[in-house]
C-alpha positions as a Markdown table, in Angstrom:
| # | Residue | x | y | z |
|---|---|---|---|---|
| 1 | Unk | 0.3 | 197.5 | 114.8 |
| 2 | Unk | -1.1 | 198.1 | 118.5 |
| 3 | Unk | 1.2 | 197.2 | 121.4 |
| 4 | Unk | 0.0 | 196.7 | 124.6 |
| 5 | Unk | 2.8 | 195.3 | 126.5 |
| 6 | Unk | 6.2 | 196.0 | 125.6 |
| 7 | Unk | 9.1 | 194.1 | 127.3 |
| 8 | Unk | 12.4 | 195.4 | 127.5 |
| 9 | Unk | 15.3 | 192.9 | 128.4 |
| 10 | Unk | 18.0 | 195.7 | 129.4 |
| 11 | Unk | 21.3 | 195.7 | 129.5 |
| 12 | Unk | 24.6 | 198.0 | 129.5 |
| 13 | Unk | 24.5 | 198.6 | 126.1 |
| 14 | Unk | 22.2 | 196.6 | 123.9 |
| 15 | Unk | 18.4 | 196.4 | 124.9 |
| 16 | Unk | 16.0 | 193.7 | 123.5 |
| 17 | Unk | 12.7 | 194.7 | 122.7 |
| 18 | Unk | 9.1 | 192.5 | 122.4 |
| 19 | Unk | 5.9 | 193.9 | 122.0 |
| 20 | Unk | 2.4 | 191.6 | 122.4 |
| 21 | Unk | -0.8 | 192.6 | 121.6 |
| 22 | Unk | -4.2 | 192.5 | 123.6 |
| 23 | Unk | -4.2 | 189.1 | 122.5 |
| 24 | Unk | -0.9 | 188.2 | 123.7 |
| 25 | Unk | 0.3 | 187.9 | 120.1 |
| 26 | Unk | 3.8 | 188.9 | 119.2 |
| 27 | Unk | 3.4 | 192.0 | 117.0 |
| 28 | Unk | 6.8 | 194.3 | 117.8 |
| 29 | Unk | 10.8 | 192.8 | 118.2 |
| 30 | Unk | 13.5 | 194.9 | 118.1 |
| 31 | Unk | 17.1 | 195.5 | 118.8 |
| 32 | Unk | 19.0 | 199.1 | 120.3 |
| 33 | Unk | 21.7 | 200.2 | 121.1 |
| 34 | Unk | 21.8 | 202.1 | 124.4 |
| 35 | Unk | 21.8 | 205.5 | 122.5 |
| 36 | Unk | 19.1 | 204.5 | 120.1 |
| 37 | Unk | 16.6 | 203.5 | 123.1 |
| 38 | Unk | 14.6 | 206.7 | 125.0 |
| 39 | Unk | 14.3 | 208.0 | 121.7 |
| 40 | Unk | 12.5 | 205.2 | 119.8 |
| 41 | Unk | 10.4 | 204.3 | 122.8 |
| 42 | Unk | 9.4 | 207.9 | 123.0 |
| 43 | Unk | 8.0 | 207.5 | 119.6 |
| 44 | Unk | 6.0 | 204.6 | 120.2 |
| 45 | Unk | 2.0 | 205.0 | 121.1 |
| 46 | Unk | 1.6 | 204.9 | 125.0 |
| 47 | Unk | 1.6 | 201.2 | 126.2 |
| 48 | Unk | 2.9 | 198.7 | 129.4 |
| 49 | Unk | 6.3 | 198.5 | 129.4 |
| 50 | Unk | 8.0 | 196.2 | 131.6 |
| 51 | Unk | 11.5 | 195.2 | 133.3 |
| 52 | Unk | 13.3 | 193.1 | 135.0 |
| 53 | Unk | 14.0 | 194.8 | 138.3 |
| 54 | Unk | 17.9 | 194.8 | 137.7 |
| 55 | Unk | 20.5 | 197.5 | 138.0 |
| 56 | Unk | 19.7 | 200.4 | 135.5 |
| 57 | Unk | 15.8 | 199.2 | 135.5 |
| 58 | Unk | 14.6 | 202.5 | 138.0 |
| 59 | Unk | 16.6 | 204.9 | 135.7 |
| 60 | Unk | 14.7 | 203.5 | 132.5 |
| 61 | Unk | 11.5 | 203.0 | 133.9 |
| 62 | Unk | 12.0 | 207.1 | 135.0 |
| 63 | Unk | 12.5 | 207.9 | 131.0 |
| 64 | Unk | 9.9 | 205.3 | 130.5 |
| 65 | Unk | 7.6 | 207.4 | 132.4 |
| 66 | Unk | 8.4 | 211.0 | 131.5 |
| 67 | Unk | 7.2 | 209.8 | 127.7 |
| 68 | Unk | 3.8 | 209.0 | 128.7 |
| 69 | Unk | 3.9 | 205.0 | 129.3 |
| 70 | Unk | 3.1 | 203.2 | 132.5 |
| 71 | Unk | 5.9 | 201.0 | 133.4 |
| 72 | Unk | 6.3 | 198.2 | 135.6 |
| 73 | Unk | 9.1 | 195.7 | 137.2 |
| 74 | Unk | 9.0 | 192.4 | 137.5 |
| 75 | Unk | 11.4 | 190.5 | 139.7 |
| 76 | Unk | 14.3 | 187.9 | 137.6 |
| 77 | Unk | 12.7 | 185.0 | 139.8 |
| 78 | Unk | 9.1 | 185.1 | 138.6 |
| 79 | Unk | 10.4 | 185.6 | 134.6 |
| 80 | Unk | 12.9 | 182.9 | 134.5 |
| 81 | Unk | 9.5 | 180.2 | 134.6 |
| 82 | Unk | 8.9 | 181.8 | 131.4 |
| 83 | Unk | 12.1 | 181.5 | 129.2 |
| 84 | Unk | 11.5 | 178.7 | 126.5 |
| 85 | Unk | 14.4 | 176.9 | 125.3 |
| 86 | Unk | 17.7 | 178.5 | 125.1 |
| 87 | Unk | 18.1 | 181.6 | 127.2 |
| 88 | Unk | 18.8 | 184.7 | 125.0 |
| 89 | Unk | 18.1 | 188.1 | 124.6 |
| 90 | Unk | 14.9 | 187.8 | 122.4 |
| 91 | Unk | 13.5 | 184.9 | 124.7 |
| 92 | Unk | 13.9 | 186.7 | 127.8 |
| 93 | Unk | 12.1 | 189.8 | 126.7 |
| 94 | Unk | 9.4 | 187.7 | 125.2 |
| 95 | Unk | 9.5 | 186.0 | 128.7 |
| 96 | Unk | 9.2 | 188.9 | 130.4 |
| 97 | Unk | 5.9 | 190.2 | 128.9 |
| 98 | Unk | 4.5 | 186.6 | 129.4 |
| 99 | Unk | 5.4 | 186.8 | 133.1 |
| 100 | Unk | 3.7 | 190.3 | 133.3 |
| 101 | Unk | 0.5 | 188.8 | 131.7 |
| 102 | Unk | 0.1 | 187.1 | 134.8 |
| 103 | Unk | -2.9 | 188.5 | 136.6 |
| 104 | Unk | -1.6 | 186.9 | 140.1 |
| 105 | Unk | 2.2 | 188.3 | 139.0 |
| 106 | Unk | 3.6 | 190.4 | 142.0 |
| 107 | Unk | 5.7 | 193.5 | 141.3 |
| 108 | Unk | 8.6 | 195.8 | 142.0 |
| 109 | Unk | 7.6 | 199.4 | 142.9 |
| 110 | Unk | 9.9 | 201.8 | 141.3 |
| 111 | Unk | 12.3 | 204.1 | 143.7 |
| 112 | Unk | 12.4 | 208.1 | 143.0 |
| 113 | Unk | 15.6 | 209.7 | 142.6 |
| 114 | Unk | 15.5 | 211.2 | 146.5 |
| 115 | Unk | 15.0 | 207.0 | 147.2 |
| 116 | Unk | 18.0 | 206.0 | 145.2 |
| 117 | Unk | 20.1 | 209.0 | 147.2 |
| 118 | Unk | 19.4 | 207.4 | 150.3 |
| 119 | Unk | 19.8 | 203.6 | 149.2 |
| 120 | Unk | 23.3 | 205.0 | 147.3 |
| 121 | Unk | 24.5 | 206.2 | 150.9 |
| 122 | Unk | 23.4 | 202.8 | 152.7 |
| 123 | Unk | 25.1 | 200.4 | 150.1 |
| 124 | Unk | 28.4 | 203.1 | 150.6 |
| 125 | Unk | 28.0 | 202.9 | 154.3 |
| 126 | Unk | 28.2 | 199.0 | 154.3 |
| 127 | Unk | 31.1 | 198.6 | 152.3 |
| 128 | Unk | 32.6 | 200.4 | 154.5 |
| 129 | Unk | 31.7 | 198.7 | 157.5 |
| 130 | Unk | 32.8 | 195.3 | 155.7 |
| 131 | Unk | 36.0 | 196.9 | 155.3 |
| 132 | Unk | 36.6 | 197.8 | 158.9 |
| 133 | Unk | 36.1 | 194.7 | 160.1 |
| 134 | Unk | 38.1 | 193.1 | 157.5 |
| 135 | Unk | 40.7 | 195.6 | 158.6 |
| 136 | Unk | 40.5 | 194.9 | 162.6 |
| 137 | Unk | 40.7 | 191.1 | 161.7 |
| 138 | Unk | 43.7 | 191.4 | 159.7 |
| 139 | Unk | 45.1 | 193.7 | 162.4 |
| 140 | Unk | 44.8 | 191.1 | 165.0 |
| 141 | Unk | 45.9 | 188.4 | 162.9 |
| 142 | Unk | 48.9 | 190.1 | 162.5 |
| 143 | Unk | 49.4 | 191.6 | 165.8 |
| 144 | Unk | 49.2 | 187.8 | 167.3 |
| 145 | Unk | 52.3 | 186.4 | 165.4 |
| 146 | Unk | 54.1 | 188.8 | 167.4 |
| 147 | Unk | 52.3 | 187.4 | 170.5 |
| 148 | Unk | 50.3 | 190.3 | 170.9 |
| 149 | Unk | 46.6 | 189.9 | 171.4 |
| 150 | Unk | 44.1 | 192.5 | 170.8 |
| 151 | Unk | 40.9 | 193.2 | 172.5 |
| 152 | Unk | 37.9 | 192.4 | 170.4 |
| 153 | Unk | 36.0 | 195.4 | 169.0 |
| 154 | Unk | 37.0 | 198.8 | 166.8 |
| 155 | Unk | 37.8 | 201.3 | 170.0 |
| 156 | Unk | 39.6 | 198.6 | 172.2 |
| 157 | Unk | 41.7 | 198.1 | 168.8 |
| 158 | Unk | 43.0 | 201.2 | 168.4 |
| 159 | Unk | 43.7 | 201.6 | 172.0 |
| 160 | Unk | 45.7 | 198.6 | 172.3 |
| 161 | Unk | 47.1 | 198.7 | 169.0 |
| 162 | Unk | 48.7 | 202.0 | 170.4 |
| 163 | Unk | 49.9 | 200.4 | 173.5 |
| 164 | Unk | 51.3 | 197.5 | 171.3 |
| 165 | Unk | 53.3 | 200.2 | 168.8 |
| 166 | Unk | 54.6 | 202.0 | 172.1 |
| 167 | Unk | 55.4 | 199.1 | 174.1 |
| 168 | Unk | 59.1 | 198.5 | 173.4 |
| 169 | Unk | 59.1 | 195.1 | 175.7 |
| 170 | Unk | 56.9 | 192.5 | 173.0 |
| 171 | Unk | 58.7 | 191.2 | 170.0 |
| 172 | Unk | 57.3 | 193.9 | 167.4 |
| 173 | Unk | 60.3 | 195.0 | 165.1 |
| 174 | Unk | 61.3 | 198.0 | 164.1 |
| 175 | Unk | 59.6 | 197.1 | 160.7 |
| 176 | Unk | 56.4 | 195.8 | 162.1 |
| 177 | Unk | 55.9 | 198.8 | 164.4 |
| 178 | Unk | 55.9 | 200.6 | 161.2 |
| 179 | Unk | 53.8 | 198.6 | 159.6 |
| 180 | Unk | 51.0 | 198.3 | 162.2 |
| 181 | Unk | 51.4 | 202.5 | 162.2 |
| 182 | Unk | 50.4 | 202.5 | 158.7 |
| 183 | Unk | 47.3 | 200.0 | 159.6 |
| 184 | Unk | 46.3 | 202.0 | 162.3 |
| 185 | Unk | 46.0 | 205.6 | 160.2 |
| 186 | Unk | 44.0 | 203.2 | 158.0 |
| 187 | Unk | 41.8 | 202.4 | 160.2 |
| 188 | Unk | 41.4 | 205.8 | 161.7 |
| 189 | Unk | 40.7 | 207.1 | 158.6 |
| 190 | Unk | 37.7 | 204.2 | 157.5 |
| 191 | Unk | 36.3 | 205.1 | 161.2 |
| 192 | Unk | 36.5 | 209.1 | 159.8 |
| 193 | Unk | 34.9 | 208.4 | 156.4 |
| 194 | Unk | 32.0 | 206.1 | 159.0 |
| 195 | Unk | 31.3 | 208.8 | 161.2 |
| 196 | Unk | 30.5 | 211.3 | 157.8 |
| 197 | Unk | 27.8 | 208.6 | 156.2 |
| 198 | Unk | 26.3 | 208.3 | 159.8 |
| 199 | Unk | 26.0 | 212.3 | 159.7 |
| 200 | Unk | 24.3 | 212.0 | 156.3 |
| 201 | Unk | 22.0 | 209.5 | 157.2 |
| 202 | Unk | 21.4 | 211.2 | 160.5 |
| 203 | Unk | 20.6 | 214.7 | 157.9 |
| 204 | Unk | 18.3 | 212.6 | 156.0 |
| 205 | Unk | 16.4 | 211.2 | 158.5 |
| 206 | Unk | 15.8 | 214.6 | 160.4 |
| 207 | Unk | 14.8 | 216.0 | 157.2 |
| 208 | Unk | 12.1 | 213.0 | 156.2 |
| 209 | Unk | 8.8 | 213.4 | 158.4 |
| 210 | Unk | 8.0 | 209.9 | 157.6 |
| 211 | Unk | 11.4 | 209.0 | 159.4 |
| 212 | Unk | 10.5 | 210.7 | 162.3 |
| 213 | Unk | 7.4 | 209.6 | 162.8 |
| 214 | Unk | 8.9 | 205.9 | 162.7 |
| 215 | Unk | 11.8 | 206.5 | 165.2 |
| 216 | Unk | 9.4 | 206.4 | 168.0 |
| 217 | Unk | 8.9 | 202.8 | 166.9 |
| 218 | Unk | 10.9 | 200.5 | 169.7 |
| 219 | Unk | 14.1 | 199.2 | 167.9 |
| 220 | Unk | 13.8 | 201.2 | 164.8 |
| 221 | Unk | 16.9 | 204.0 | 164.9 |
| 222 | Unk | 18.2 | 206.1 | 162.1 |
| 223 | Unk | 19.3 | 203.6 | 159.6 |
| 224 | Unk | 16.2 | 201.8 | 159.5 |
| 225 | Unk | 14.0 | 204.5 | 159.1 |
| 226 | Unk | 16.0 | 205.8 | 156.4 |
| 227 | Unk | 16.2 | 202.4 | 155.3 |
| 228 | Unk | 12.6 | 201.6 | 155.3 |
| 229 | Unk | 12.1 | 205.2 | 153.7 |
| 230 | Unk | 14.6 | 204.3 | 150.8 |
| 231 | Unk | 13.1 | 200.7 | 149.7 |
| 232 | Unk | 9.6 | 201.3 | 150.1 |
| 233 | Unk | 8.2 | 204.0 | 147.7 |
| 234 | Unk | 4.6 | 203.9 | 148.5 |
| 235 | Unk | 2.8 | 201.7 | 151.4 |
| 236 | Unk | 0.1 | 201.1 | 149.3 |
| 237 | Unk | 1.8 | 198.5 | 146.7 |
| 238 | Unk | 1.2 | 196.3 | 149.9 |
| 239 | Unk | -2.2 | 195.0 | 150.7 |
| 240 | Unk | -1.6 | 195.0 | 154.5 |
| 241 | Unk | 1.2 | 195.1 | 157.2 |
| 242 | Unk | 1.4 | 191.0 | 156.7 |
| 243 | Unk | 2.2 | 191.3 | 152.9 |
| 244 | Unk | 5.3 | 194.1 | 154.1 |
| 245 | Unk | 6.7 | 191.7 | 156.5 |
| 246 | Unk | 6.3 | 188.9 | 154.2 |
| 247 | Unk | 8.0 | 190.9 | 151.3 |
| 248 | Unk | 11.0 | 191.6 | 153.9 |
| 249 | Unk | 11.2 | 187.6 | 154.7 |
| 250 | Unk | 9.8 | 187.6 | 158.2 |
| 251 | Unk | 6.7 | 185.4 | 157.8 |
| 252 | Unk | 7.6 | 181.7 | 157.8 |
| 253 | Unk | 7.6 | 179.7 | 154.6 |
| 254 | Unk | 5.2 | 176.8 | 154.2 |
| 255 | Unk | 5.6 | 173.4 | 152.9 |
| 256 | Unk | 1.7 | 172.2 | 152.8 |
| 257 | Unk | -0.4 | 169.6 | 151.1 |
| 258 | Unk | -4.1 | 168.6 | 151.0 |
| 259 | Unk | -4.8 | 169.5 | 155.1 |
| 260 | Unk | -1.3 | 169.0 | 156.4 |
| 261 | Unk | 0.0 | 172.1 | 156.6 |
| 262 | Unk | 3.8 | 173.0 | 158.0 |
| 263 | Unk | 5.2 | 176.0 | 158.5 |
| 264 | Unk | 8.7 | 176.3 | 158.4 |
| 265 | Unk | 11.4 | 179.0 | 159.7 |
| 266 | Unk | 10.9 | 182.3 | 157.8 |
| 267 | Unk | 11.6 | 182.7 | 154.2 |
| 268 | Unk | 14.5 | 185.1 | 154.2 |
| 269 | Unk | 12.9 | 186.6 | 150.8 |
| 270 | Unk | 13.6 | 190.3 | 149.9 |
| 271 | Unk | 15.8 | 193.1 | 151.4 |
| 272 | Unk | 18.2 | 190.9 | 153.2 |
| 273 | Unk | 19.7 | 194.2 | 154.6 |
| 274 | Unk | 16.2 | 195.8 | 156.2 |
| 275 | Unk | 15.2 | 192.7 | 156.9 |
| 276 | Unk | 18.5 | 192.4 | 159.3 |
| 277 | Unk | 18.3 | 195.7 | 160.9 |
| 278 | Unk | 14.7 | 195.4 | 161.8 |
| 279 | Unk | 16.0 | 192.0 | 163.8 |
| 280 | Unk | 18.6 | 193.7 | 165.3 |
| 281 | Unk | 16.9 | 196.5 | 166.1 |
| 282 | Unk | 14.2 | 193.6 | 168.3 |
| 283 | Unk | 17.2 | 192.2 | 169.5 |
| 284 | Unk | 17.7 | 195.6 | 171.0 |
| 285 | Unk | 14.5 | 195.9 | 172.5 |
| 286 | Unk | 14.8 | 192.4 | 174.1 |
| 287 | Unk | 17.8 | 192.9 | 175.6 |
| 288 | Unk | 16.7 | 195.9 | 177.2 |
| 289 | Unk | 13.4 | 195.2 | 177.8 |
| 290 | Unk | 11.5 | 196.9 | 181.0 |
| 291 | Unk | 8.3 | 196.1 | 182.1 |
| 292 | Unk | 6.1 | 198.8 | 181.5 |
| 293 | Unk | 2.3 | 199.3 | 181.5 |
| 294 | Unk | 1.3 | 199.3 | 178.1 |
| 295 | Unk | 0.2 | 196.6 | 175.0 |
| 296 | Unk | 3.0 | 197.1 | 172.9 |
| 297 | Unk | 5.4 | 195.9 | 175.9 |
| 298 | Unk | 3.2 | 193.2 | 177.3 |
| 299 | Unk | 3.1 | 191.8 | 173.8 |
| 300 | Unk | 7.1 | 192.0 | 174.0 |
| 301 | Unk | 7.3 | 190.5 | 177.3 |
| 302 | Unk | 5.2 | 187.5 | 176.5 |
| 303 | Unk | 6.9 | 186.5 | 173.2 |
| 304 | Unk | 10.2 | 186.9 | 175.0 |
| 305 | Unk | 8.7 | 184.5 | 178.1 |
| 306 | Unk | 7.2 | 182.1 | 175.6 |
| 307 | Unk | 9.9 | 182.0 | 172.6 |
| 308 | Unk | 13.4 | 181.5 | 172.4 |
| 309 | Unk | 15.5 | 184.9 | 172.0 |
| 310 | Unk | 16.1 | 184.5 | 168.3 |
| 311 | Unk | 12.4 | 183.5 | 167.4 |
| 312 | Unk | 11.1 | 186.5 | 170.2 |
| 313 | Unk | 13.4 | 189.0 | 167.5 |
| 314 | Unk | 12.2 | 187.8 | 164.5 |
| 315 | Unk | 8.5 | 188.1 | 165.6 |
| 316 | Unk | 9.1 | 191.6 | 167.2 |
| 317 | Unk | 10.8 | 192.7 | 163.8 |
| 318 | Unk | 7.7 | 190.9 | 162.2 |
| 319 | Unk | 5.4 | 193.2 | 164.8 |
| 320 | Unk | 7.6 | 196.4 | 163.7 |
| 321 | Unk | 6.9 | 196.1 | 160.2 |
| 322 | Unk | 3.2 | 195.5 | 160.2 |
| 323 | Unk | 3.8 | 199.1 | 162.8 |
| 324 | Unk | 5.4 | 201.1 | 159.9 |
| 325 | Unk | 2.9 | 200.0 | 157.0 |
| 326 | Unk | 0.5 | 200.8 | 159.0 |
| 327 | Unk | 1.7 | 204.1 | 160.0 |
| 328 | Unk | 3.4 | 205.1 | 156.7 |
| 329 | Unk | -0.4 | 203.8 | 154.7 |
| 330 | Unk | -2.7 | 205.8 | 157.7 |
| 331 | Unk | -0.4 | 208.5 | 158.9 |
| 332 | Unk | -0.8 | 207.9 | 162.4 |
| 333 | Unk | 1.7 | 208.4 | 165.3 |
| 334 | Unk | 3.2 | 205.5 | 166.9 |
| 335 | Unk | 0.9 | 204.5 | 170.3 |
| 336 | Unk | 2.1 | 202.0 | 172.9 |
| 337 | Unk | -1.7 | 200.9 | 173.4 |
| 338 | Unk | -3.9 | 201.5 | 176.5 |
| 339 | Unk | -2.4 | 200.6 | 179.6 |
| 340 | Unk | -3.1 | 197.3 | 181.4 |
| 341 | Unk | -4.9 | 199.9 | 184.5 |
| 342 | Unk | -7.1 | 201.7 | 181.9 |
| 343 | Unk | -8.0 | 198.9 | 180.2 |
């Protein structure tokens, strides 16, 4: 029996196993228990073995590794065309290594540990940030069946909100003064815990050369570059700058036949999360754009005199990305181009 591509349909605790041949012929199916599983793939003859890219599928494909066998991850979407019949364990991991067999079939690149750290700290961070505003809405909403309004925003909150709690003239009660006390040492404290992951992502980022090479980049600020650092492992899984951006969701999606083509808004595909910071961070740059004598902001300033403000953001964050792979895959400094009098 020689396996050449093992799929592995993991879960919490049982793991499906289905092994093809050179051929593509089923030669290996097996199911482990979760304790059963490094060991009996450590025993088995060097091979391909592939994953969904789900939670857990880094770790494994990390103990995958460290025994010798070149793993690789395959996003749900591109497997599912694969799954005959019912959908169940066995099926999936047979539908898995069919995927795989693809020669065209894209993949996931698999995180390090320092990667994982930094993602960890973002996914905390935005929790947290969720949980503010959920907070500040439900402190206004409270606040205003007393017929107290509340300035929008996390600062002017807590100021007013200690105006409102001192202010013995509005229709607060005894028990809803104490009750909007308790909401605002919340809220003091989620701004507290805030403040420490934006010092740990500030540490990382002064402690990554690859994230300070990037800051320069117009737009890009801490979180992104630790961000960027975090979700891309190695600029060269990506052909050029255009496949980065079009991995992130920020080339448009196309809807062609025969020699009509359309192109459509962008396809939103991938990191949802980068792919929003990068567009805020060009909404940044727009808003305070200057005109300076260089190509990077001439480009700006005719996308932002020719597009509307939302489309002008999306191509600057499109521009930004093709920037990092580039710099990341060469590693070059950032340049704002030649001047408009040199050139």
């Amino acid at each position: 029996m020689t396996i050449s591509i093992l799929g592995i349909d993991i879960a919490k605790n049982t793991f499906q196993l289905h092994g093809a041949d050179h051929s593509g012929k089923t030669v290996y199916k097996k199911r482990l228990a979760r304790r059963e599983l490094a060991a009996h793939v450590t025993n088995l003859p060097p091979c391909t073995i592939v994953m969904e890219a789900c939670g857990g599928s880094n770790y494994w494909a990390r103990v995958f590794q460290s025994s010798g066998h070149s793993v690789k991850l395959i996003g749900a979407q591109f497997v599912k065309p694969f799954v005959k019949t019912n959908k169940n364990d066995a099926n999936d991991a047979q539908a898995i290594v069919e995927a795989a067999s693809r020669p065209s079939m894209h993949f996931v690149p698999i995180k390090k540990v320092e990667q994982q750290d930094i993602q960890t700290i973002h996914r905390i961070r935005t929790r947290v940030v969720k949980n503010r505003t959920a907070l500040i809405n439900e402190i206004r909403g409270l606040c205003l069946e007393y017929g107290v309004v509340l300035t929008p925003g996390a600062a002017r909150v807590k100021s007013s909100l200690c105006v409102a709690i001192a202010d013995g003239d509005n229709e607060l009660t005894p028990l809803s003064r104490e009750s909007m006390q308790d909401l605002y040492d919340e809220l003091v404290d989620v701004e507290c815990r805030l403040k420490k992951l934006d010092n740990k992502i500030r540490q990382l980022c002064r402690q990554n050369e690859n994230c300070q090479r990037i800051l320069k980049i117009p737009g890009v600020g801490e979180l992104t570059a630790t961000a960027i650092v975090a979700a891309v492992p190695d600029p060269k899984e990506f052909r050029n700058g255009r496949h980065l951006s079009a991995w992130l969701g920020l080339v448009p999606r196309q809807s062609s036949s025969g020699d009509k083509r359309t192109l459509l808004g962008i396809s939103k595909r991938g990191d949802r999360y980068l792919r929003t910071l990068l567009i805020h961070g060009a909404r940044a740059v727009l808003s305070h754009y200057k005109h300076k004598d260089n190509d990077y902001t001439h480009w700006v300033g005719r996308k932002k005199a020719t597009l509307s403000h939302n489309k002008a953001a999306v191509a600057l964050a499109n521009k930004n990305a093709r920037i990092i792979w580039s710099m990341l895959n060469s590693g070059e400094e950032f340049s704002y181009g030649a001047s408009a009098t040199a050139a």
